[in-house]
C-alpha positions, -999 to 999 in steps of 0.1 A, spaced: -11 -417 757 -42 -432 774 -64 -450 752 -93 -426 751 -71 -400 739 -57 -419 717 -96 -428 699 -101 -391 698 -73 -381 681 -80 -409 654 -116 -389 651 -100 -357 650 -77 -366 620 -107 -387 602 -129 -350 605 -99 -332 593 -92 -359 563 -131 -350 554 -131 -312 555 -94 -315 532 -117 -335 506 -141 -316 508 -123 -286 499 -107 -300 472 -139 -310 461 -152 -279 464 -119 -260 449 -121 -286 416 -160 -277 415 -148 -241 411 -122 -245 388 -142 -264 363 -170 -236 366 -143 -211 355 -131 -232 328 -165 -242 320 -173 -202 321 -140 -191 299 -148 -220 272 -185 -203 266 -172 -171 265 -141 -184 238 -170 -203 222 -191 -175 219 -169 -154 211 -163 -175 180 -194 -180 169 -205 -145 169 -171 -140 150 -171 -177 131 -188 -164 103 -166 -128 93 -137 -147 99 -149 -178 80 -157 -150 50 -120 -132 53 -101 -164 52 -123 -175 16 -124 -140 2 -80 -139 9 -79 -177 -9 -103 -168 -40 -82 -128 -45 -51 -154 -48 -63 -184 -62 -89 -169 -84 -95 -133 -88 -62 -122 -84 -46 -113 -116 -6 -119 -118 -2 -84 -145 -19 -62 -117 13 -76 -92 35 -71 -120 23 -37 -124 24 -31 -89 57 -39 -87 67 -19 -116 54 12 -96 73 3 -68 108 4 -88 97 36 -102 88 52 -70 121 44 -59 140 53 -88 124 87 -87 136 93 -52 169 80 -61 169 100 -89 157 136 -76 161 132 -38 186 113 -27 213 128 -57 221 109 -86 213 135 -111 233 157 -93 264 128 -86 261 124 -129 246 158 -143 259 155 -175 243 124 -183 207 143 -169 191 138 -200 193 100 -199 183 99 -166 149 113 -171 144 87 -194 141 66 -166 123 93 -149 100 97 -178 91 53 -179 84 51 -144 69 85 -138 29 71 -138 40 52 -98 16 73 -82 -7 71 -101 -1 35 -105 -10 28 -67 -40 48 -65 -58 24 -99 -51 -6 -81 -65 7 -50 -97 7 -73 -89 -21 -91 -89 -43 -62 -105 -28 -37 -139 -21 -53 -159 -47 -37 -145 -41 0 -175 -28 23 -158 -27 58 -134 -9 76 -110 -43 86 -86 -34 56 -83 -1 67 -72 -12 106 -47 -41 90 -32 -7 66 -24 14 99 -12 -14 120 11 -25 89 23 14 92 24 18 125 45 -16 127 75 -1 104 73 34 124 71 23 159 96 -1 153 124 13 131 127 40 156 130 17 186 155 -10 162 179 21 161 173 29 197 182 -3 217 197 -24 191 222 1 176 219 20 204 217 53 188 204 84 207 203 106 181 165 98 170 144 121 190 133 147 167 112 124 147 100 100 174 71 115 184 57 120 148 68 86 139 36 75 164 13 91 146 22 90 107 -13 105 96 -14 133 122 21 148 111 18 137 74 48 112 74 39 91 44 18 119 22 3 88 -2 -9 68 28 -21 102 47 -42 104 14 -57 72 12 -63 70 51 -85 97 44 -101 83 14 -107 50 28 -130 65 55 -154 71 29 -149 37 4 -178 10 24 -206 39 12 -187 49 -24 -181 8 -30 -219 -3 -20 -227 29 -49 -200 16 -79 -219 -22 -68 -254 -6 -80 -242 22 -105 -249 13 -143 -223 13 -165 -230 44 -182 -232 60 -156 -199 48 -145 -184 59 -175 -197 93 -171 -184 94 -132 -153 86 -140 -150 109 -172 -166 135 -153 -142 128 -123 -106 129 -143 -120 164 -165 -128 181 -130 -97 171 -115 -74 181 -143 -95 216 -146 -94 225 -108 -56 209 -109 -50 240 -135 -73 270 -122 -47 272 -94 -19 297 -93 12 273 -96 28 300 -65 -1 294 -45 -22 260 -38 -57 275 -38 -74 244 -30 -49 228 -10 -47 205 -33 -7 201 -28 -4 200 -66 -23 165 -70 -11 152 -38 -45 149 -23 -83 135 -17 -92 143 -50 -65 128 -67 -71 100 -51 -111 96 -56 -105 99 -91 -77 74 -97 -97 52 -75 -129 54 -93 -109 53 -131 -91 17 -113 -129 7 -98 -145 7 -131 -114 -10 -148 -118 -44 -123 -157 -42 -121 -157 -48 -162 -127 -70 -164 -112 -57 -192 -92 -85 -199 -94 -99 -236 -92 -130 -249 -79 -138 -288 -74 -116 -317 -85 -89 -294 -61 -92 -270 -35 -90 -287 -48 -55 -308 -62 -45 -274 -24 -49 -264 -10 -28 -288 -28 -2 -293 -21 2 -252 15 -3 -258 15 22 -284 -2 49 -264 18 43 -237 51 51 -257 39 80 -278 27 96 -245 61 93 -230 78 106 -259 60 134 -259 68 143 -223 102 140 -230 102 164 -256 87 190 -237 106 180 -208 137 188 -229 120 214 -243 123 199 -279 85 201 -290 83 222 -320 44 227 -329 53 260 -350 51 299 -342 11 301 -346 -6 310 -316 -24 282 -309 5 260 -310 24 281 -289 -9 282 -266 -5 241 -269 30 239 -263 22 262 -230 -3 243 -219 15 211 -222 43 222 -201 20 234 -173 4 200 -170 35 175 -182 65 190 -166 74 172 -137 38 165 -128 27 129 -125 -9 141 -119 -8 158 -156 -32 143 -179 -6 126 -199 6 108 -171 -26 95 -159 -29 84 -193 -1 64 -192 -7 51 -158 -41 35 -171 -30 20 -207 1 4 -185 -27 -14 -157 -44 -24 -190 -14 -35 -207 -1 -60 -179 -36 -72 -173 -40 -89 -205 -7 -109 -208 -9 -145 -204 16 -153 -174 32 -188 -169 15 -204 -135 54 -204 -119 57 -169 -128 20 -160 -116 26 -177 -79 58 -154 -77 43 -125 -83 16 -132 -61 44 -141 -32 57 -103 -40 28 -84 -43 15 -82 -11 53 -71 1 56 -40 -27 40 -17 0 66 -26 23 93 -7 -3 74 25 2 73 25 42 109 16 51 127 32 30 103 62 33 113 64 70 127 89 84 151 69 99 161 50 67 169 84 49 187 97 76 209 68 83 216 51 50 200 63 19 209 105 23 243 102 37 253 67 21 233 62 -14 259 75 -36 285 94 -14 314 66 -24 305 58 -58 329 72 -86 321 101 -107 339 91 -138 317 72 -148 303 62 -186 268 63 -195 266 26 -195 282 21 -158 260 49 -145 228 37 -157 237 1 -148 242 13 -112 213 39 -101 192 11 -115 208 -15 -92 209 6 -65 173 9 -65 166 -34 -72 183 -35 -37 166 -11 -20 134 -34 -33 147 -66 -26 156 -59 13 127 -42 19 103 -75 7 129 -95 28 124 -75 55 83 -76 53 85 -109 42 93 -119 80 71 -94 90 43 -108 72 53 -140 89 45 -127 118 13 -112 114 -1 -146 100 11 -163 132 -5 -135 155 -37 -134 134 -39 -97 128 -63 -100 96 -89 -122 121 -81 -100 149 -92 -65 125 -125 -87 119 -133 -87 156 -124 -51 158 -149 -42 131 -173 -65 145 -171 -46 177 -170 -13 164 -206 -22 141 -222 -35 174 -220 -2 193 -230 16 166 -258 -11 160 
């Protein structure tokens, strides 16, 4: 190679070694804009949203370092046993596996009976002062989470086929009316921001009168109905008006605070307590049929009326009775600061109970076929008791394990910030 040549192949490179820098140049210039671009969009992102999420994470530490009340987890949990000792009892066959000791059964029955009724108070009780929809999008995701993925755990991990028939419902648990108590409330919730911003400016007489007004209607229309044929659709209690008026009785009970301190407290207590257990005495006499008022006709028109509304009815007035002197009750005892930090781990699992092993899968697979199908008839009253009530602690107990994990996870993905920037969203369209 000639020397010329040589000198303008040496150019040729340099101008080549220029336009690579260059580019790079250019390409770092680009990718910095990018970054520069995504980190104000992030950053913008989070301030619009600093603020509600700022406000979520302080209102979740003051409900469970301040406001939150270890008897209302207590109760909570209470409910929870008794709805599943109910549908241990009267769905999935124990008074059938140990009729003849059906009379001591209902006890059980008969203690736990206000669960229902339990859930929809402290739906009040705690959720008075709530004014968005962000609960109500962590609720269905929590739901949809068990019934999208029960279905799919039985699918490719036990590799069972057989789960078809319900797998399309499963999707859409409000639409097809899997879980009837959280079809309710769905339906209720809609309608809380505008009935919660009212109970913040209502006076308390008139509260009073709303609520006494609201649990007279209810038990009147509950009645007009011919007990063949659900008039008002009402599903015999199971519905929106059941709900709005255990919800507003539970709203007024946390806006007051009745919570006593002193000599109060402790007659306050009592006279709770005894309420509670004269009411449940009395449905277990006319539960056994073993309420004798006398011959006269209004007695027997007493004795009539009470089994309409107490037999087998949660909804009855008696058992909404309970259902409030027992939220009072728990309310005012003075809890040990170990025992209140362990019911405020459970509390927020007790829903859990009601989802899984609601499920249609759950039923199907182990609780129909498997709850008592090897368990020895010939059994005494002791043994018998010992075990349904067992059987239904461990039904509890796996299903807070399981949504203990599952709570786990939501913390990690963020889904309470992530329902903020959803309702965020949702406010700005409609802004």
């Amino acid at each position: 190679m000639d020397e010329d040549s040589q000198i303008k192949l040496t150019n040729d490179l340099k101008k080549i070694s220029k336009k690579t820098v260059n580019f790079d140049r250019k390409n770092k210039s680009i990718n910095s804009k990018v970054k520069n671009l995504v980190n104000k969009t992030i950053s913008k992102f989070y301030s619009k949203n600093k603020n509600a999420i700022k406000d979520i994470n302080i209102n979740d530490k003051q409900k469970s370092k301040k406001q939150r009340n270890p008897g209302i987890d207590l109760y909570k949990l209470i409910a929870m046993y008794g709805v599943v000792m109910n549908h241990l009892l009267y769905v999935h066959g124990a008074d059938k596996k140990y009729s003849r000791y059906s009379r001591y059964l209902k006890i059980i029955h008969i203690l736990t009976g206000w669960h229902n009724n339990g859930f929809a108070l402290i739906s009040g009780i705690v959720g008075y002062k709530s004014c968005g929809y962000a609960n109500l999008i962590y609720l269905w995701l929590y739901v949809e989470f068990y019934t999208l993925g029960i279905p799919l755990y039985y699918k490719y991990i036990k590799k069972d086929q057989d789960i078809t028939a319900f797998y399309i419902k499963d999707k859409f648990p409000i639409i097809f009316n899997k879980y009837w108590y959280f079809t309710a409330y769905f339906g209720v919730s809609i309608f809380l921001p505008i009935i919660n911003k009212g109970i913040s400016i209502i006076s308390r007489f008139q509260f009073t009168l709303v609520v006494i007004a609201s649990i007279g209607l209810f038990v009147i229309w509950r009645d007009i109905q011919n007990p063949q044929v659900d008039v008002f659709k009402m599903h015999y209690g199971m519905s929106f008006s059941w709900v709005f008026t255990l919800y507003f009785t539970g709203a007024y009970i946390g806006k007051y605070n009745a919570v006593y301190k002193g000599f109060k407290k402790y007659i306050f207590c009592i006279i709770c307590a005894f309420i509670f257990l004269y009411s449940n005495y009395l449905y277990y006499k006319v539960l056994n049929n073993e309420l004798d008022l006398g011959n006269g006709y209004y007695q027997r028109k007493i004795i009539e009326f009470l089994k309409i509304n107490f037999t087998d009815r949660y909804d009855g007035l008696l058992k909404i009775i309970t259902s409030i002197t027992a939220a009072l009750f728990f309310m005012q005892i003075h809890y040990n600061k170990y025992i209140a930090k362990f019911l405020g781990i459970l509390g927020p699992l007790v829903f859990s109970v009601y989802i899984i092993h609601e499920n249609n899968y759950i039923k199907k697979k182990l609780l129909f076929q498997h709850t008592f199908e090897h368990d020895p008839v010939n059994l005494s009253l002791k043994s018998a008791m010992i075990l349904v009530l067992l059987k239904g602690l461990k039904i509890c107990f796996y299903c807070m394990i399981i949504d203990y994990f599952r709570n786990l996870l939501f913390s990690i993905l963020k889904i309470k910030q992530i329902c903020v920037f959803l309702e965020n969203s949702i406010n700005k369209i409609f802004s």
